[in-house]
One Martini backbone bead per residue (centre of mass of N, CA, C, O) as a GRO file, in nm:
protein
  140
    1UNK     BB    1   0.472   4.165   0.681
    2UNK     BB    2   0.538   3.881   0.876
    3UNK     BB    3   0.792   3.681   0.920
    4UNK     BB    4   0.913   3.359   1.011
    5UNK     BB    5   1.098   3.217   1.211
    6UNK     BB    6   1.313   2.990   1.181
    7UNK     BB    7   1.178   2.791   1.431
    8UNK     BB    8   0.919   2.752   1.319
    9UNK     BB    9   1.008   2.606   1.067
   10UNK     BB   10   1.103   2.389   1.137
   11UNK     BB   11   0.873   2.275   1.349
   12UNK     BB   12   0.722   2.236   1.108
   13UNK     BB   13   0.905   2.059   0.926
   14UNK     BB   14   0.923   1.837   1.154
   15UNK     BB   15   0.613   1.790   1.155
   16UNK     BB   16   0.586   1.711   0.853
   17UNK     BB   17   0.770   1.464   0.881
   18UNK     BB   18   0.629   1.326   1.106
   19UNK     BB   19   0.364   1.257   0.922
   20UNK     BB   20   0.463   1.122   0.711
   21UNK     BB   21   0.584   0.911   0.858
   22UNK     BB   22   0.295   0.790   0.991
   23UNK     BB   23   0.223   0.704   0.669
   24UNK     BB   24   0.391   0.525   0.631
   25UNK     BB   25   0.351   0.302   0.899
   26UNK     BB   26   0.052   0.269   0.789
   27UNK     BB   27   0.117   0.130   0.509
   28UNK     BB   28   0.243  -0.069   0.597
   29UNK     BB   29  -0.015  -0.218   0.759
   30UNK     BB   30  -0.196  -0.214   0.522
   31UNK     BB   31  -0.041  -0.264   0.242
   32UNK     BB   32   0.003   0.001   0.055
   33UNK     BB   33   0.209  -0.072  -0.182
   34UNK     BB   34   0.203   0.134  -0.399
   35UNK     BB   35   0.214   0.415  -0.237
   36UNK     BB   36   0.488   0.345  -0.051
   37UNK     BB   37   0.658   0.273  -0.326
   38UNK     BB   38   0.664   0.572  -0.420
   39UNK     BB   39   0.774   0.718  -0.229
   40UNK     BB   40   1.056   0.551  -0.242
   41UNK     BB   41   1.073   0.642  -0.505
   42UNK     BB   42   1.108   0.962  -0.422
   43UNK     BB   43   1.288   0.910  -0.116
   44UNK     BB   44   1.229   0.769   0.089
   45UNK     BB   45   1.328   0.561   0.316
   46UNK     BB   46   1.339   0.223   0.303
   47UNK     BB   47   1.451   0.213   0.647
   48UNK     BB   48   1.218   0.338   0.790
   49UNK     BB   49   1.220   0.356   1.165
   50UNK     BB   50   1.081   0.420   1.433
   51UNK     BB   51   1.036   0.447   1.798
   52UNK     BB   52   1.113   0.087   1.779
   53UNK     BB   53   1.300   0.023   1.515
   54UNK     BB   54   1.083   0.000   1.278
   55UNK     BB   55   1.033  -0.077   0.983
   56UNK     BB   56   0.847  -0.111   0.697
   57UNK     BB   57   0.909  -0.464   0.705
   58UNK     BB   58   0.822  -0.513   0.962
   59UNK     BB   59   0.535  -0.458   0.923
   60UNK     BB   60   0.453  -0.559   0.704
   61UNK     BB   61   0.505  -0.785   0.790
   62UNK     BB   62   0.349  -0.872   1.103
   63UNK     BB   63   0.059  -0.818   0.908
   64UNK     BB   64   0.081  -0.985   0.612
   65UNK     BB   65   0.249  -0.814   0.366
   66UNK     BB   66   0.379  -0.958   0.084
   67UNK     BB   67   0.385  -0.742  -0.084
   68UNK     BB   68   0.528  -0.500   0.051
   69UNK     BB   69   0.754  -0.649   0.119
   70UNK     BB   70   0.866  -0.741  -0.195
   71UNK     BB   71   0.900  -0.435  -0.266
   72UNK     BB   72   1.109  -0.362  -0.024
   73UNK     BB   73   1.306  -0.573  -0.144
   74UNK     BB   74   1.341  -0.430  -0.422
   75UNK     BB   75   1.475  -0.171  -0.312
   76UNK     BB   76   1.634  -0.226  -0.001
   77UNK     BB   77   1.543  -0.389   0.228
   78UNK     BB   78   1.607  -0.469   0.525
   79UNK     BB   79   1.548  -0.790   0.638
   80UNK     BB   80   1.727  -0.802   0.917
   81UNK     BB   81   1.633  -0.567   1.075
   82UNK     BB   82   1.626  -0.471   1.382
   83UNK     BB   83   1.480  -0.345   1.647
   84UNK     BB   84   1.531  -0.289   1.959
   85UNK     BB   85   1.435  -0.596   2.084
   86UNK     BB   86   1.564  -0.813   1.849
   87UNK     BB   87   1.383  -0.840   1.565
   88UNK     BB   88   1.280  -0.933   1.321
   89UNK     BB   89   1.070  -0.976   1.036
   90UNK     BB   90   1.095  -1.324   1.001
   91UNK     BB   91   0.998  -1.360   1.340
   92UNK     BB   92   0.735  -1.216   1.335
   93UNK     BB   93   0.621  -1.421   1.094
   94UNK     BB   94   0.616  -1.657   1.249
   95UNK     BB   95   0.488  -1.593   1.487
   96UNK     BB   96   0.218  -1.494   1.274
   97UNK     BB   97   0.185  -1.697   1.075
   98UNK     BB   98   0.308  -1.587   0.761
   99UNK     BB   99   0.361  -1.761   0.492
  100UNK     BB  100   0.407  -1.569   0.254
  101UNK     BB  101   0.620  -1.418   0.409
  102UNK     BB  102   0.842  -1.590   0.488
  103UNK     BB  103   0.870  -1.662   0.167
  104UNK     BB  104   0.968  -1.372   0.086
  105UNK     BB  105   1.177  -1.336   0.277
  106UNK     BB  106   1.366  -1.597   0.215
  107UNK     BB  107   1.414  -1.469  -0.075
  108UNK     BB  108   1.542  -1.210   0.046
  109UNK     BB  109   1.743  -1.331   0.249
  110UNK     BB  110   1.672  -1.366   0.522
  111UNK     BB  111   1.787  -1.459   0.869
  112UNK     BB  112   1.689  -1.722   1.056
  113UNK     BB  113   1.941  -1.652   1.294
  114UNK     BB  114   1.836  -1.377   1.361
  115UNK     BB  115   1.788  -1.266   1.637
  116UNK     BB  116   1.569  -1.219   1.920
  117UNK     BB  117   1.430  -1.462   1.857
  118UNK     BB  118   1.502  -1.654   1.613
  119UNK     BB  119   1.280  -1.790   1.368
  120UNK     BB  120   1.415  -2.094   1.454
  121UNK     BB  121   1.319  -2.022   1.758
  122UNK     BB  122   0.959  -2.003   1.667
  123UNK     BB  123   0.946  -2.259   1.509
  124UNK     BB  124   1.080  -2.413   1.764
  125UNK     BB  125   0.823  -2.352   1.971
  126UNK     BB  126   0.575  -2.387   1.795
  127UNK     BB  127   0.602  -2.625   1.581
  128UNK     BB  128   0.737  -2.527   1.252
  129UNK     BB  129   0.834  -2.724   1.059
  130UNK     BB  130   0.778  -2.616   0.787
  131UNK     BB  131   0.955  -2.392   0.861
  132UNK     BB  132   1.189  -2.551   0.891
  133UNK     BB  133   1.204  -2.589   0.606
  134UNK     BB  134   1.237  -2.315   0.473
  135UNK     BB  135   1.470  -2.234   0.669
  136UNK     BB  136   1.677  -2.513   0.649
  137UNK     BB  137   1.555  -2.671   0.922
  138UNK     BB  138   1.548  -2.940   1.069
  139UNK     BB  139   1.421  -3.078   1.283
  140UNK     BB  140   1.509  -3.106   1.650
   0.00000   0.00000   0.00000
């Protein structure tokens, strides 16, 4: 019986956390918040993010799920964090209309000035007064 070299081991072990987290980002995009949430609580690190430096947050903000939003930022996560682009989770929301996160995100305290563009220049480029009353600034 013959042991598998150190080298290998690793390369496995580095595929199944690769593998992990492929599901990590596919349940923030889904919505999965119960599951994803298990496992933040079991130790996945609640900042998780992919090869574009989305987080978890980012992803579920994006597609428009705001109760998993709400999950990962009752964990801790960084709300205001951007990706490589310099998008934040809550101008991505204002970007993509999703008033439920918008107003999640703003609740957890997300940066409507941070990132760029920033929720503020996205609210104000759409036309999305409602959106700048949300987010504390009056139309200008």
């Amino acid at each position: 019986m013959s042991e598998q070299s150190p080298d290998r081991r690793d390369g496995e072990e580095q595929a199944d956390v690769q593998e992990l987290a492929g599901r990590m980002f596919d349940m923030a995009r889904s919505g999965d918040t119960t599951t994803l949430a298990q496992y933040v609580d079991a130790g996945v690190p609640v900042n998780l993010t992919n090869g574009s430096g989305d987080t978890l947050v980012m992803l579920a903000a994006y597609h428009g799920h705001a109760g998993t939003v709400r999950a990962l930022a009752d964990r801790g996560a960084d709300v205001n964090r951007p990706n490589d682009r310099g998008q934040t989770p809550l101008a991505g929301a204002v970007f993509k209309g999703e008033d439920e996160v918008v107003t999640a995100l703003v609740a957890a305290g997300a940066d409507a000035a941070a990132g760029q563009p920033s929720a503020l220049d996205a609210a104000r480029m759409f036309g999305r007064d409602d959106y700048l009353q949300i987010l504390g600034k009056h139309p200008e």
